[in-house]
C-alpha positions as CSV (number, residue, x, y, z in Angstrom):
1,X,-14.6,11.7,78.2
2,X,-16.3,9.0,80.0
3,X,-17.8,9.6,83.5
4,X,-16.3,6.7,84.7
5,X,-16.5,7.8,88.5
6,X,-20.0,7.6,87.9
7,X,-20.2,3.5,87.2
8,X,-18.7,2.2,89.6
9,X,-20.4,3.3,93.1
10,X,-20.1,1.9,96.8
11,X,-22.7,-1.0,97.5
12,X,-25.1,-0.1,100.1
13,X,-27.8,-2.6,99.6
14,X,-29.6,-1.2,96.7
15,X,-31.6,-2.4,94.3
16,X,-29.2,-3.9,91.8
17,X,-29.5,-7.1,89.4
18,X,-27.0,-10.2,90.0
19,X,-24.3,-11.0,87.9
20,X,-22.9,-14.4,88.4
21,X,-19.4,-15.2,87.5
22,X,-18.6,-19.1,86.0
23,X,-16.2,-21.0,84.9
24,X,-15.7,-24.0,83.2
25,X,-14.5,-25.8,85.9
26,X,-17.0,-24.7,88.3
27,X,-20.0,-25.1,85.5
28,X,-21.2,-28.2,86.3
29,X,-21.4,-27.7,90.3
30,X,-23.3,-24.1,89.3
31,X,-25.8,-26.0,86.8
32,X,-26.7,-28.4,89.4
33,X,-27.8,-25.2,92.1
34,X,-30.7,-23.9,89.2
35,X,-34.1,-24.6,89.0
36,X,-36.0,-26.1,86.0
37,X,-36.6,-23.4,84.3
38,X,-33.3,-22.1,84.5
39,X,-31.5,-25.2,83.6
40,X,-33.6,-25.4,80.5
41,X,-32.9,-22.0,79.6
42,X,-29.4,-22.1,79.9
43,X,-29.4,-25.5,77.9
44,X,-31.7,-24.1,75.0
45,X,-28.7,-20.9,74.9
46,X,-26.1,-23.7,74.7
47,X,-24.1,-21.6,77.4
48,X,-21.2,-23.7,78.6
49,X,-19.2,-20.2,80.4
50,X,-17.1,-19.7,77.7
51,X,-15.4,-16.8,78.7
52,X,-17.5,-13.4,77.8
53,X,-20.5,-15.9,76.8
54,X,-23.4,-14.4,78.6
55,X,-26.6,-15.3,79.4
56,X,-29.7,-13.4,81.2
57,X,-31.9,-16.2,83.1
58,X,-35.9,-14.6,84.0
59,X,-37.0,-15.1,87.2
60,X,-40.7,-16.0,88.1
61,X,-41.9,-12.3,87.7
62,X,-41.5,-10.4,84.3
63,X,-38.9,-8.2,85.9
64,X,-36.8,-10.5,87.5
65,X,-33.6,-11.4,85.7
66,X,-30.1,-12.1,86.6
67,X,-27.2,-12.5,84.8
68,X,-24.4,-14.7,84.1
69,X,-21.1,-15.2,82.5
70,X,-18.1,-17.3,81.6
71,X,-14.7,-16.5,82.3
72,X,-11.1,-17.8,82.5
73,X,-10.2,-19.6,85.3
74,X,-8.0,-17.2,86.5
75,X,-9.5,-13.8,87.0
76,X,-8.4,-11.0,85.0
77,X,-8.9,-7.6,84.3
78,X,-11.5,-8.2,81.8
79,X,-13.3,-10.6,82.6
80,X,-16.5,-8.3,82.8
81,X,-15.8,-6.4,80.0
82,X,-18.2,-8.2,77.5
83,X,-21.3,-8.8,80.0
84,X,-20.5,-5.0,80.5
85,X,-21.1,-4.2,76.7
86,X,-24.1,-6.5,76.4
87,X,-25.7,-5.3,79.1
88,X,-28.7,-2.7,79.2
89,X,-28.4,0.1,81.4
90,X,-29.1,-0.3,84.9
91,X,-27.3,-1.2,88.4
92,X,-25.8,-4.5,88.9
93,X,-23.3,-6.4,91.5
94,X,-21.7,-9.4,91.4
95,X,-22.8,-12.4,93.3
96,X,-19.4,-13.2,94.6
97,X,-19.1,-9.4,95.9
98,X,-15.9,-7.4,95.3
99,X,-14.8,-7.3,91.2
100,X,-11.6,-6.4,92.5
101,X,-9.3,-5.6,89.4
102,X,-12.4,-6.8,87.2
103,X,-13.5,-3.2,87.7
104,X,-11.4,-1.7,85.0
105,X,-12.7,-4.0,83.0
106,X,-15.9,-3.3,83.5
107,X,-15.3,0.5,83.1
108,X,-13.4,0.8,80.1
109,X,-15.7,-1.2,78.2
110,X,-17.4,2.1,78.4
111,X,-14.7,3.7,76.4
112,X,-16.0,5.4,73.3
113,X,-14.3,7.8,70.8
114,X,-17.0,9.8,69.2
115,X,-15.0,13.1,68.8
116,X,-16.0,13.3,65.0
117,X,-18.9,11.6,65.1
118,X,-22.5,13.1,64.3
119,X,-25.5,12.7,66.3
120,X,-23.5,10.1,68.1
121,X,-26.1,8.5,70.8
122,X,-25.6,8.4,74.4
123,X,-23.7,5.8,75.7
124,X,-25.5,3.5,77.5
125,X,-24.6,3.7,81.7
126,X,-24.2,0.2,83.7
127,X,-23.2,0.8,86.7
128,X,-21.0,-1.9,88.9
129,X,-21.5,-2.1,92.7
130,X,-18.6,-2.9,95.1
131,X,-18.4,-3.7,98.8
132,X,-15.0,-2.2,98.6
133,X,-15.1,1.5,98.3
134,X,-11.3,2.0,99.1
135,X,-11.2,0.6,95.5
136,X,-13.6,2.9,93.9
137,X,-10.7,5.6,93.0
138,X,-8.0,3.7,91.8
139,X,-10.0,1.6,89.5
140,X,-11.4,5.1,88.2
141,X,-7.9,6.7,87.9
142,X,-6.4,4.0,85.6
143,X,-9.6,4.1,83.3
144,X,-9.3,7.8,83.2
145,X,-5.2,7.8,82.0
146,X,-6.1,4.5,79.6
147,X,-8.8,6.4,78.1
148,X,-6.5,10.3,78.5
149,X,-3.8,7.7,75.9
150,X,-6.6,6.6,73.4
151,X,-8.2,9.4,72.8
152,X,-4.9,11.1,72.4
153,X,-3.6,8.2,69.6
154,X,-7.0,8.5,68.1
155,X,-7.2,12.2,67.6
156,X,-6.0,12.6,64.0
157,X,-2.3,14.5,63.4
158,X,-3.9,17.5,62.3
159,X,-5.8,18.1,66.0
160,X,-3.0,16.0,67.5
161,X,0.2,18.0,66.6
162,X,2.8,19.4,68.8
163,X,0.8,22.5,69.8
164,X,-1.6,20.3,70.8
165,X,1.0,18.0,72.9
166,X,1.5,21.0,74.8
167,X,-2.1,21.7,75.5
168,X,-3.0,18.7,76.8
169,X,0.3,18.5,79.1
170,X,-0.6,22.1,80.3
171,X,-4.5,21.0,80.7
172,X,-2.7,17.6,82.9
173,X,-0.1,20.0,85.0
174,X,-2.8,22.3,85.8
175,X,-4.8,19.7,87.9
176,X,-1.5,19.4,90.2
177,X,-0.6,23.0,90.3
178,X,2.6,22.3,88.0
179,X,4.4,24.6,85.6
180,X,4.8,23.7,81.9
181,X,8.1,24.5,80.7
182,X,8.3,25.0,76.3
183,X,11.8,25.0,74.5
184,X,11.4,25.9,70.5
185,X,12.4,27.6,68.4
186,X,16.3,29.1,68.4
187,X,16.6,27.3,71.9
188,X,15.3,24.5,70.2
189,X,17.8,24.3,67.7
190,X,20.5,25.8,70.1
191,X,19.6,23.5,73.2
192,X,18.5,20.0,71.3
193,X,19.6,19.8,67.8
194,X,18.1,16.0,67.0
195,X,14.4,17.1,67.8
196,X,14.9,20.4,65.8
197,X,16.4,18.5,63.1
198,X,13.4,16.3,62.9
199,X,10.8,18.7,63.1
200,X,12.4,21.5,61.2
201,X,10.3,20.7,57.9
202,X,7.2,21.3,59.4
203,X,5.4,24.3,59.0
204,X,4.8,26.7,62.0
205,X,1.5,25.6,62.9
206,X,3.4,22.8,63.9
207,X,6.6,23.3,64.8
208,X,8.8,21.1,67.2
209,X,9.3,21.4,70.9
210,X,10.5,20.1,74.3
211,X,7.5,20.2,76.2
212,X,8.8,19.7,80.4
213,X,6.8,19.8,83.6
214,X,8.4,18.7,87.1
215,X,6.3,18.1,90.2
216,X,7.1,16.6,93.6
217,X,9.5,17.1,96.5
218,X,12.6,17.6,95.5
219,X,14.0,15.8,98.5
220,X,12.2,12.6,96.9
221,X,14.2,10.0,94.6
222,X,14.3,11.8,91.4
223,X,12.5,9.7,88.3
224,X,12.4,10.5,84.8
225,X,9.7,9.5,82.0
226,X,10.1,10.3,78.7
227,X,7.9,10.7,75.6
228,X,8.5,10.2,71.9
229,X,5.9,13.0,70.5
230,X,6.0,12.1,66.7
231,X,2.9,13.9,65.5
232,X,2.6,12.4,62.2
233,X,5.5,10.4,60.4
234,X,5.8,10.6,56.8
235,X,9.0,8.9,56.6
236,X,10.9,12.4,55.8
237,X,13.0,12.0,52.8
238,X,13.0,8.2,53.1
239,X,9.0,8.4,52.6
240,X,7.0,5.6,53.7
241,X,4.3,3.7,51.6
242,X,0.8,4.7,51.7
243,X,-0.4,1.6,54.1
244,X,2.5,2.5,56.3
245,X,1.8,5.8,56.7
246,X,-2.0,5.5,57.4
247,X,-1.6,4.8,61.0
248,X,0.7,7.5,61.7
249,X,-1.4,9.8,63.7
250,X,-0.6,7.2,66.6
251,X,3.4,8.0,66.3
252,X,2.9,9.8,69.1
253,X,1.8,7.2,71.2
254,X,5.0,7.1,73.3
255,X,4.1,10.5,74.7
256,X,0.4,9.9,75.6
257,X,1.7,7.0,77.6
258,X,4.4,9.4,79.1
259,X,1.6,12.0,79.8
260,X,-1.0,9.3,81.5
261,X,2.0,7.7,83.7
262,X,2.7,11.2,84.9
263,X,-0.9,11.5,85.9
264,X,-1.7,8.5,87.2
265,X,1.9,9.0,89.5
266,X,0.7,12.6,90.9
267,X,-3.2,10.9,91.2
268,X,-1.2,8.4,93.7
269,X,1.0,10.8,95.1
270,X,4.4,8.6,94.9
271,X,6.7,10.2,97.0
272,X,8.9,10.6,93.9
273,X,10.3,14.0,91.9
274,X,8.9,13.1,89.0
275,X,10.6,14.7,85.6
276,X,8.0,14.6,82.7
277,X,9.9,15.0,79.4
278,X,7.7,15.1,75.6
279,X,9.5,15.4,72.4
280,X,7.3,16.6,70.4
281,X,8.3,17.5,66.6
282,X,6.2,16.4,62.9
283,X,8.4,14.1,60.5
284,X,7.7,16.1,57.1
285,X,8.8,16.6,53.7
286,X,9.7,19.9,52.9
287,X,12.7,21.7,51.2
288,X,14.4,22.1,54.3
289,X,13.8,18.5,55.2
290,X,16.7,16.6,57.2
291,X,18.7,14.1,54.8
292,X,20.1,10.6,54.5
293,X,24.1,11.3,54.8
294,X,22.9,14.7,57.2
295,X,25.5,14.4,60.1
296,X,23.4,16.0,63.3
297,X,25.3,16.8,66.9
298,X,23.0,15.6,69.6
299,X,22.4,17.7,72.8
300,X,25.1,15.2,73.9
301,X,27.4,16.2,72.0
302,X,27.2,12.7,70.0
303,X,27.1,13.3,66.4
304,X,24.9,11.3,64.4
305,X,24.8,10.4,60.8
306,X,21.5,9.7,59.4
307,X,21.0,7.0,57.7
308,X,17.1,6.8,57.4
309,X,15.0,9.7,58.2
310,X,12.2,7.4,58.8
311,X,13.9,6.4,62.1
312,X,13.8,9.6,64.0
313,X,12.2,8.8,66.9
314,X,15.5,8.1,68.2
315,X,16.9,10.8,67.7
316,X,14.0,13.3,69.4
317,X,14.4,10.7,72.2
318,X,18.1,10.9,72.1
319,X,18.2,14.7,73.1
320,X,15.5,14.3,75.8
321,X,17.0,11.4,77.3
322,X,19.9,13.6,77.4
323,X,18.1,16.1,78.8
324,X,16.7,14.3,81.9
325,X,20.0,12.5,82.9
326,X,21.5,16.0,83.3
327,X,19.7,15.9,86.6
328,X,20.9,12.6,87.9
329,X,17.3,10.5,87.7
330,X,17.6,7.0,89.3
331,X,15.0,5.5,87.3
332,X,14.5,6.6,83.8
333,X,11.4,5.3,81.2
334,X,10.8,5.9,77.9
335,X,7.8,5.0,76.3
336,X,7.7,5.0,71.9
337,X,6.1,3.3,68.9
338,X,9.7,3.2,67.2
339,X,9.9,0.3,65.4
340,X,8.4,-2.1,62.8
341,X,10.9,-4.6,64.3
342,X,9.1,-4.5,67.8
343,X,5.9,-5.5,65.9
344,X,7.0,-8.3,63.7
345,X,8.9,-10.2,66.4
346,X,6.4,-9.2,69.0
347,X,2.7,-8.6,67.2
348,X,0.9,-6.0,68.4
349,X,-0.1,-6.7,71.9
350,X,3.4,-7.3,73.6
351,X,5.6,-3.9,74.0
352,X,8.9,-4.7,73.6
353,X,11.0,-4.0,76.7
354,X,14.8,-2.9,77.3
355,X,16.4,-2.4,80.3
356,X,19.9,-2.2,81.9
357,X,18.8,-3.3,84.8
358,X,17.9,-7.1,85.3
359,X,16.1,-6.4,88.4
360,X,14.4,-3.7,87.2
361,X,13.6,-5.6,84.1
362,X,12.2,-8.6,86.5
363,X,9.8,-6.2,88.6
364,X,8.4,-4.6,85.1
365,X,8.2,-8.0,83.9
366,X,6.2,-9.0,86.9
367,X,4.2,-6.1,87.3
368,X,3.1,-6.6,83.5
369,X,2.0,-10.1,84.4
370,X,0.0,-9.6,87.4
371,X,-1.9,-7.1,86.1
372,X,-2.9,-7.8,83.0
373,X,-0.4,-5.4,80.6
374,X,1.7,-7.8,78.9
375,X,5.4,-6.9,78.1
376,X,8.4,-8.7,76.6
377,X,11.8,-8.4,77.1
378,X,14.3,-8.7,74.4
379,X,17.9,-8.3,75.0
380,X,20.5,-5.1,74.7
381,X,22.7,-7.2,72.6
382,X,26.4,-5.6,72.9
383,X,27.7,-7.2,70.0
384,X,25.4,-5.6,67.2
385,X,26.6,-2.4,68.5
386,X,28.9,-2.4,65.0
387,X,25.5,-2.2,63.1
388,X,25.5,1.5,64.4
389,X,28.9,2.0,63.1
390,X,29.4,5.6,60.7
391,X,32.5,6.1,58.4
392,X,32.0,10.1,58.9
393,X,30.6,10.2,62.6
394,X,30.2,8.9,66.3
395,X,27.1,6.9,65.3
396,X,24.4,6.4,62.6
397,X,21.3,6.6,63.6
398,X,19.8,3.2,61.7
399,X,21.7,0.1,60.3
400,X,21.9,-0.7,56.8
401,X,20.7,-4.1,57.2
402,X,17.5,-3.8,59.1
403,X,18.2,-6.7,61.1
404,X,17.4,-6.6,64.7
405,X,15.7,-3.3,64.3
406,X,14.2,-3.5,67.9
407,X,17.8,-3.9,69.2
408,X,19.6,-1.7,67.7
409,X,17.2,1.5,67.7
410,X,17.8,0.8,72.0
411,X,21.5,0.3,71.6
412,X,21.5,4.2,70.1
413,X,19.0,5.1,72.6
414,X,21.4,3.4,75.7
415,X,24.4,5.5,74.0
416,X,22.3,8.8,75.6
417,X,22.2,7.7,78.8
418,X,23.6,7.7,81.9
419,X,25.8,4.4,83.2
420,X,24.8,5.2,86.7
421,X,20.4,5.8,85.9
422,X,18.2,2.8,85.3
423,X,16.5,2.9,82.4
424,X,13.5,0.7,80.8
425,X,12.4,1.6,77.3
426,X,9.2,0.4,76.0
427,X,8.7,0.0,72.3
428,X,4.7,0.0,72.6
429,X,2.4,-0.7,69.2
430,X,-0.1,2.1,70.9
431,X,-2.6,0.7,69.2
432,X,-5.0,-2.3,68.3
433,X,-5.6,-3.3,65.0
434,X,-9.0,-5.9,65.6
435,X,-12.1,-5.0,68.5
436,X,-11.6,-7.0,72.2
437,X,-14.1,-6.6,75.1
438,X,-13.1,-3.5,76.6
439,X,-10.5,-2.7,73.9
440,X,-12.4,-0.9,70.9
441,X,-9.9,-0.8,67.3
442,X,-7.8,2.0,68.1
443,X,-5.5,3.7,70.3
444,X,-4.8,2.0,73.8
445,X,-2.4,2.5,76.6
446,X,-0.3,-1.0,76.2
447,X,2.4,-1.2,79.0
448,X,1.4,2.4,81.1
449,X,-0.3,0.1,83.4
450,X,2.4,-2.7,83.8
451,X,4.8,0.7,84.9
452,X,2.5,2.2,87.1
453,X,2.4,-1.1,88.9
454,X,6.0,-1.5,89.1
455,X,6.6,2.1,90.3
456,X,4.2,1.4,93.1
457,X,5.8,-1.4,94.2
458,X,9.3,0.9,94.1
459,X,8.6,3.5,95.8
460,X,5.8,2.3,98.4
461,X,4.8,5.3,100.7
């Protein structure tokens, strides 16, 4: 993984190039301060600060060069992430001083995924100066869990599978002293039927599990965050098509989000318990596969007929939702890439947020917005409730029609949990689909940060 405590250091005068920030609205007053030869180059470069545009401007001397860039005219989180990939290496600082939240930017444009790559170069180093060192290790701790989440979505299934979920929650609880606790197996089946059901069809190598870790004081307000571990997802019986199931190593996006929130909460030391729940099973085709018209009993008690097997995230969330209310959690999240729906109404970008909490939902919402990690809400709508309606059991686990697919995979999620627990669920895409500065094509944490923020602001030490 990136070094990113490395770029991004405390300024203490030393040598460093300048890196001018401009916008639009400011261009014309900035042109006016240059000399000559600076106005003519930046005319003959037809830069007008178009945000990420960047220019380097010589001085009198070979060696002296600054730098300058466009940018919105509100500052964002990443607005240096494209002079940071044009750059070459070196030490620079901005003339205006602190990058403030710019930072992240500036470090995750360092983000590479070269795992199976040969003879991969080094990655060039730029490294940012800041007045404010207070800064330094926040900044560093989101990079690190946005970078933990893509390089978990882009490690293909067969490196990525549940065993592996486990390891790298183990690898995470070890840096905070915390025990790992692992149901499968006959407690699996015993304890939490859906995500047994689900994963049953896999072979042993990767078989399905509740992976659990708890850390904090238990005298703390208890919070819950939940996973949805979907290794790979063929579709089960209900196969998907080829195209839809070539991004499918990123079905367990939900979890990698789960895992980097934990993280970044123990990094911070919220004065939270904090419960840390992964469902972790493969969705496979095998003779023992799970089957449309299959009627399952949830951990709950709930049974479930299935309708699709191709929407079992649900159901591997079901039983760990379950699982966490047991112990009375006021706050509960779930993070999962569970529906197509999310996507079509929302494109990739925006998770799709549920809560039974409108002020809960308002401080997500808010969070999401001032720092830069969009989300969207869209409604728990009572009345298509009946779209979940089973001739044969409690609930099905899809509807027939498709309609409202976002809505009605959280309406069988809200039937797991607790009236008196709020509860957000975020139907994240995990993934982008085209390049953006700072944000290779790939897996990327969208929405961890937007929680983080909001959980800060909750439970302010």
């Amino acid at each position: 993984m990136t070094d990113f405590a490395a770029l991004l250091q405390p300024d203490i005068g030393q040598a460093a190039r300048t890196i001018n920030i401009v916008t639009k609205a400011l261009f014309d007053d900035w042109f006016k301060t240059l000399p000559a030869r600076a106005r003519a180059a930046v005319e003959a470069a037809q830069f007008k600060a178009n945000a990420g545009q960047t220019l380097i401007i010589h001085g009198d001397e070979p060696d002296l060069w600054s730098v300058v860039t466009g940018a919105p005219e509100t500052s964002g989180v990443w607005d240096l992430a494209a002079v940071a990939m044009s750059l070459p290496a070196g030490t620079y600082r901005l003339a205006e001083g602190d990058p403030g939240r710019r930072a992240l930017g500036w470090l995750l444009a360092h983000y590479r995924f070269d795992r199976y790559l040969s003879g991969a170069e080094p990655a060039l180093e730029r490294v940012l100066l800041t007045p404010n060192p207070k800064a330094i290790d926040e900044q560093v701790r989101l990079a690190v869990a946005t970078a933990l989440v893509r390089d978990m979505v882009n490690t293909p299934a067969a490196d990525m599978g549940p065993a592996a979920l486990q390891t790298e929650t183990e690898r995470v609880a070890k840096l905070f002293d915390v025990a790992v606790t692992v149901t499968k197996g006959a407690d699996l089946e015993s304890g939490y039927p859906l995500i047994h059901g689900v994963g049953r069809a896999a072979d042993r190598i990767h078989a399905p599990r509740l992976i659990e870790f708890e850390w904090g004081n238990p005298a703390h307000p208890r919070i819950a965050i939940i996973g949805k571990g979907i290794t790979f997802d063929s579709g089960g019986l209900n196969l998907k098509l080829g195209n839809g199931m070539r991004l499918m190593k990123k079905d367990m996006g939900g979890a990698a989000h789960a895992l980097g929130l934990a993280q970044l909460i123990m990094h911070a030391r919220l004065p939270v318990r904090l419960h840390l729940l992964v469902a972790a099973a493969e969705n496979a085709v095998s003779g023992n596969a799970f089957r449309p018209g299959d009627v399952l009993k949830s951990r709950a008690g709930i049974t479930v007929e299935i309708d699709n097997t191709d929407a079992e995230g649900r159901l591997v969330l079901a039983d760990a939702i379950t699982k966490a209310g047991e112990d009375k959690p006021e706050l509960m999240i779930d993070f999962a890439t569970l529906t197509g729906a999310a996507r079509v109404a929302l494109g990739p970008d925006l998770p799709a947020l549920f809560c039974n909490d409108h002020e809960t939902a308002r401080a997500l919402s808010q969070a999401s917005v001032a720092h830069d990690d969009p989300v969207w809400r869209l409604p728990l709508w009572t009345r298509y409730d009946d779209m979940l309606k089973s001739d044969v059991a409690d609930t099905a686990n899809s509807s027939e029609s498709g309609l409202g697919g976002a809505i009605t995979a959280a309406l069988f999620l809200r039937k797991f949990v607790p009236a008196d627990t709020h509860w957000i669920h975020l139907d994240t895409f995990a993934w982008r689909p085209g390049p953006r500065a700072g944000r290779p094509k790939g897996g990327d944490a969208l929405g961890m940060r937007a929680g983080y923020e909001m959980l800060k602001e909750r439970y302010a030490a």
